[in-house]
Backbone as CSV, one residue per row, in Angstrom:
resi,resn,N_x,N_y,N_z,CA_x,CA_y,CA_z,C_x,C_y,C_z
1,UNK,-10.139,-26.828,-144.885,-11.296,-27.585,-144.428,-10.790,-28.756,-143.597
2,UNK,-11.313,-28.564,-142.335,-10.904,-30.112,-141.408,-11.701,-31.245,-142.168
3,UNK,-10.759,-32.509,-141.636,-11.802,-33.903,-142.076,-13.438,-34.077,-141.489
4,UNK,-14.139,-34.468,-142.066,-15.499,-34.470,-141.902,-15.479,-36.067,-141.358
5,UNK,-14.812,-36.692,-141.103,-14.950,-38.002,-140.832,-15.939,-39.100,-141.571
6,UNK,-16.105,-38.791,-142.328,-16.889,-39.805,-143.097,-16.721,-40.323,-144.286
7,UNK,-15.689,-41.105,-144.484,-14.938,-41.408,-145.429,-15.945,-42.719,-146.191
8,UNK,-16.735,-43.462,-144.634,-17.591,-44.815,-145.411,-18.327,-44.068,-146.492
9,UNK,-18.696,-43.070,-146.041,-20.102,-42.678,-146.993,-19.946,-41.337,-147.648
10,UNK,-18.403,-41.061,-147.821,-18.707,-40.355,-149.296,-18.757,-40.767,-150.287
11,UNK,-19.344,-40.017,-151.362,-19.039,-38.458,-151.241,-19.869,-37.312,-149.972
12,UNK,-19.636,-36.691,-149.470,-20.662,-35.723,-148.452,-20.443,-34.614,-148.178
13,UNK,-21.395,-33.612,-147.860,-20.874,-31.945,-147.456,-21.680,-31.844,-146.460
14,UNK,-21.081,-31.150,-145.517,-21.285,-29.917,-144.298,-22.326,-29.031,-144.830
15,UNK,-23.401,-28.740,-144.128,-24.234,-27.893,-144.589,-24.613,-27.238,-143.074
16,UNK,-23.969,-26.082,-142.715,-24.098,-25.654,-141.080,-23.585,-26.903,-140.103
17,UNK,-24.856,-27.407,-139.387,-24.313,-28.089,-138.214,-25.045,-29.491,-139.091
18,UNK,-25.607,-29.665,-140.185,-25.921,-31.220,-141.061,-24.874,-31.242,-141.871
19,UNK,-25.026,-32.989,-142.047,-24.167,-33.852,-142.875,-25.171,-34.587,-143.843
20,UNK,-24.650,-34.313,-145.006,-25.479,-34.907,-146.061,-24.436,-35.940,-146.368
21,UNK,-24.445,-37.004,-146.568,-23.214,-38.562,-147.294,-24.105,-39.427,-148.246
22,UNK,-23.292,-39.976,-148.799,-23.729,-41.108,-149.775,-24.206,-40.267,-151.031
23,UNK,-23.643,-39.583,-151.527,-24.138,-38.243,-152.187,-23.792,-38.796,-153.891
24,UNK,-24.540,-38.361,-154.843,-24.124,-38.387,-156.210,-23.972,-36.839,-157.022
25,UNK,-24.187,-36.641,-158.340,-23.722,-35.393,-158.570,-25.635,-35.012,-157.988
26,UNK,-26.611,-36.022,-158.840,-27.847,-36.382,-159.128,-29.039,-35.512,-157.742
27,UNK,-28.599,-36.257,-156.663,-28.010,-35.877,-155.582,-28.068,-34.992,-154.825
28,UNK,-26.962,-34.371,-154.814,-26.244,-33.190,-154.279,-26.884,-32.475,-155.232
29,UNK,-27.867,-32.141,-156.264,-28.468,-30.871,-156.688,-29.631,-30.821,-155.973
30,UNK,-30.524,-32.206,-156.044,-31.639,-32.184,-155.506,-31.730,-31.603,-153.976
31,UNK,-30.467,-32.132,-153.466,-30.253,-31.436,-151.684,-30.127,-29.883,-152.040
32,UNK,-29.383,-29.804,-152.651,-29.202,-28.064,-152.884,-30.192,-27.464,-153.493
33,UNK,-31.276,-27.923,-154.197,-32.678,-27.288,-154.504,-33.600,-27.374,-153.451
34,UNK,-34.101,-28.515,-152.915,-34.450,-28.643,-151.523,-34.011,-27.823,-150.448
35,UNK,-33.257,-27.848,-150.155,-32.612,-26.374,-149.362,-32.820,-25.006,-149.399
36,UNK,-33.076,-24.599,-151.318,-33.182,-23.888,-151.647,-34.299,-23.513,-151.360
37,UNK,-35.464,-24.119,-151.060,-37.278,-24.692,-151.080,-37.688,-24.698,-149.678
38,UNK,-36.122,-24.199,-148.790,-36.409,-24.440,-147.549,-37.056,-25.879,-146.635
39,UNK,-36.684,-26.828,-147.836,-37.393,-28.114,-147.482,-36.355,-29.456,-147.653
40,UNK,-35.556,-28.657,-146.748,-34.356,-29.980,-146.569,-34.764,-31.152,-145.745
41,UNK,-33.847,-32.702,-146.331,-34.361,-33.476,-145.916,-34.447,-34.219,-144.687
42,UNK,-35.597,-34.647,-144.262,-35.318,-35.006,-142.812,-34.346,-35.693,-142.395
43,UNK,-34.515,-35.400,-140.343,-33.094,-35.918,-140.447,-33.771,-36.946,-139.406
44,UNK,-32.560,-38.414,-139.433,-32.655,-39.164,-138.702,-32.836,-38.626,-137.299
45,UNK,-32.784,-39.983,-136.566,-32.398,-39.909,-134.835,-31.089,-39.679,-134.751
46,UNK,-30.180,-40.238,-135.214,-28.851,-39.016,-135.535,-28.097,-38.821,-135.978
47,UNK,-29.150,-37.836,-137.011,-29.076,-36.683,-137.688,-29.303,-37.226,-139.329
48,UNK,-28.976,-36.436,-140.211,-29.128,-36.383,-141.661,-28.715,-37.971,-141.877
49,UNK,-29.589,-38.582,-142.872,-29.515,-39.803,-143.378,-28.847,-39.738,-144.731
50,UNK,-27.705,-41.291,-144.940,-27.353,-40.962,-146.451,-28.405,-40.615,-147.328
51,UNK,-28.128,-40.097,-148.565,-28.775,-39.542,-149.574,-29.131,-40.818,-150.388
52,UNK,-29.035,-41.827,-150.125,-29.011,-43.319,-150.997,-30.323,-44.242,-150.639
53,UNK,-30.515,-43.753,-149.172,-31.131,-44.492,-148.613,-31.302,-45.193,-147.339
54,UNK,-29.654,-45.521,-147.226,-29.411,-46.602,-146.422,-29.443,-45.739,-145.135
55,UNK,-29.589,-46.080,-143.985,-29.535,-45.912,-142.305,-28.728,-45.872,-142.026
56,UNK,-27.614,-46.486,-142.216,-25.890,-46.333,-141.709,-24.737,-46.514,-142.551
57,UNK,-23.594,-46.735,-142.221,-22.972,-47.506,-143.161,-22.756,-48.784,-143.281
58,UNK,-23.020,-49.504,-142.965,-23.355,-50.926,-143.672,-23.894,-50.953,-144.823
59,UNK,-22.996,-51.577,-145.847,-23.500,-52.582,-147.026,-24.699,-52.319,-147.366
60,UNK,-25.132,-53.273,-148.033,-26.488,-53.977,-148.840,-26.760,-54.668,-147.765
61,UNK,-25.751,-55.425,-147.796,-25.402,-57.027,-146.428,-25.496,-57.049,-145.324
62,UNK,-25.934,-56.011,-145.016,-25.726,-55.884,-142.966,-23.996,-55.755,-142.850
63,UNK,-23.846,-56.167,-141.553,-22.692,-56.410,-141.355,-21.904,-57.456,-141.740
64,UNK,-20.751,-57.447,-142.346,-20.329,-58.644,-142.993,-18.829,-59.086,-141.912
65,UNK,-18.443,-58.176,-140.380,-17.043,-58.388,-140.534,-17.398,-58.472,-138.807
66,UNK,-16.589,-58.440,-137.697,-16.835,-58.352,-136.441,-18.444,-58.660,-135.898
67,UNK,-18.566,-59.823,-135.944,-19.833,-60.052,-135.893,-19.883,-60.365,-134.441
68,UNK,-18.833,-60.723,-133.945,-18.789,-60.889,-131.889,-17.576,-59.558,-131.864
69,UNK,-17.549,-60.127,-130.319,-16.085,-59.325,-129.800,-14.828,-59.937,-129.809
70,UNK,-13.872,-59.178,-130.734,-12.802,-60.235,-130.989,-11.919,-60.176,-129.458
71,UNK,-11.709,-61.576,-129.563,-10.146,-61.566,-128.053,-9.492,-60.892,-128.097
72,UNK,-9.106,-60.580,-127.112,-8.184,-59.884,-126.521,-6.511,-60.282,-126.906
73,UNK,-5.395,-59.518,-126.983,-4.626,-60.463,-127.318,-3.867,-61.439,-126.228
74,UNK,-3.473,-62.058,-126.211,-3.005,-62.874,-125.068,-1.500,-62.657,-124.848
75,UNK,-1.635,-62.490,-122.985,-0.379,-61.932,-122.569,0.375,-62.992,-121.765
76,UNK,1.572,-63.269,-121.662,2.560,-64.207,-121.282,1.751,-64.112,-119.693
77,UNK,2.032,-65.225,-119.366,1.594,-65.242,-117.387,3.069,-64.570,-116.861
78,UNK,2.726,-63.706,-115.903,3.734,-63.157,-114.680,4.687,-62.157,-115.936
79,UNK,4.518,-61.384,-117.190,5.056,-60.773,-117.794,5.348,-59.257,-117.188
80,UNK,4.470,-58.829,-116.680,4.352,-57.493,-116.064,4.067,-57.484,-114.611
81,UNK,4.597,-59.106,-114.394,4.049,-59.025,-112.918,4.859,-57.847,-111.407
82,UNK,5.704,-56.939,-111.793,6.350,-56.169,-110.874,5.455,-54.930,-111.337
83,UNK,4.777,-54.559,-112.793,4.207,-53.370,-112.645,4.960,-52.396,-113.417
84,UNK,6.378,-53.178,-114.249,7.185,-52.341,-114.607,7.384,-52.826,-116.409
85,UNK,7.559,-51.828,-116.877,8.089,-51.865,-118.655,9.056,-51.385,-118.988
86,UNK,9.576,-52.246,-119.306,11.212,-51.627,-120.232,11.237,-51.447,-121.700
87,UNK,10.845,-50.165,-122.006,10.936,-49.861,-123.270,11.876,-50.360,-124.138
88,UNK,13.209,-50.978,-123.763,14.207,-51.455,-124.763,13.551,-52.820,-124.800
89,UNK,12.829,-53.370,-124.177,12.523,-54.817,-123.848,11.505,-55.026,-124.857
90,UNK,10.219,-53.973,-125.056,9.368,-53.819,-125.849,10.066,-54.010,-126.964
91,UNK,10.562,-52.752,-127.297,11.170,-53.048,-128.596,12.084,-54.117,-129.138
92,UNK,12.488,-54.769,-128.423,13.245,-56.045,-129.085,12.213,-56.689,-129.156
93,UNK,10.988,-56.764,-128.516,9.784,-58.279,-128.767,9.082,-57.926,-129.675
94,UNK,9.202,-56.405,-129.890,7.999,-56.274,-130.830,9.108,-55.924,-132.486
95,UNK,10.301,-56.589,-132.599,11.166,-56.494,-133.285,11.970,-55.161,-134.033
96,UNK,11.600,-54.376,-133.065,12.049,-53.017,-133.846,13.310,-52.807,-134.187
């Protein structure tokens, strides 16, 4: 089985081309009886919503972390000014 990418919001399963997440055992029967009932649950704008409730993965809290755009990191003036990198050069700055 490839990764399903959704590590915020498992537990979750593949069901064809839907993603069910945020899943309990509780859950994951009711989806699998529902299914069974031909009356699986709707799906978001996109696609299947956690099973919990929530709209995305965020918290309770909203977002708690990157709330702007972090800087950029800052580069020496005239460092790359020929256009050229020396891989041994890298690696001594970046202490390897």
């Amino acid at each position: 089985v490839e990764c399903l990418g959704a590590c915020t919001n498992a537990p979750m399963i593949q069901m064809n081309d839907d993603y069910y997440e945020c899943l309990t055992p509780k859950t994951t029967i009711e989806l699998l009886e529902a299914c069974k009932e031909g009356k699986p649950p709707v799906m978001g704008k996109w696609g299947s919503l956690p099973m919990n409730g929530q709209v995305s993965c965020e918290g309770p809290l909203g977002k708690t972390s990157l709330l702007s755009e972090p800087e950029p990191p800052k580069v020496e003036e005239g460092r790359f000014k020929d256009g050229k990198v020396d891989p041994a050069s890298v690696k001594a700055h970046m202490a390897y």
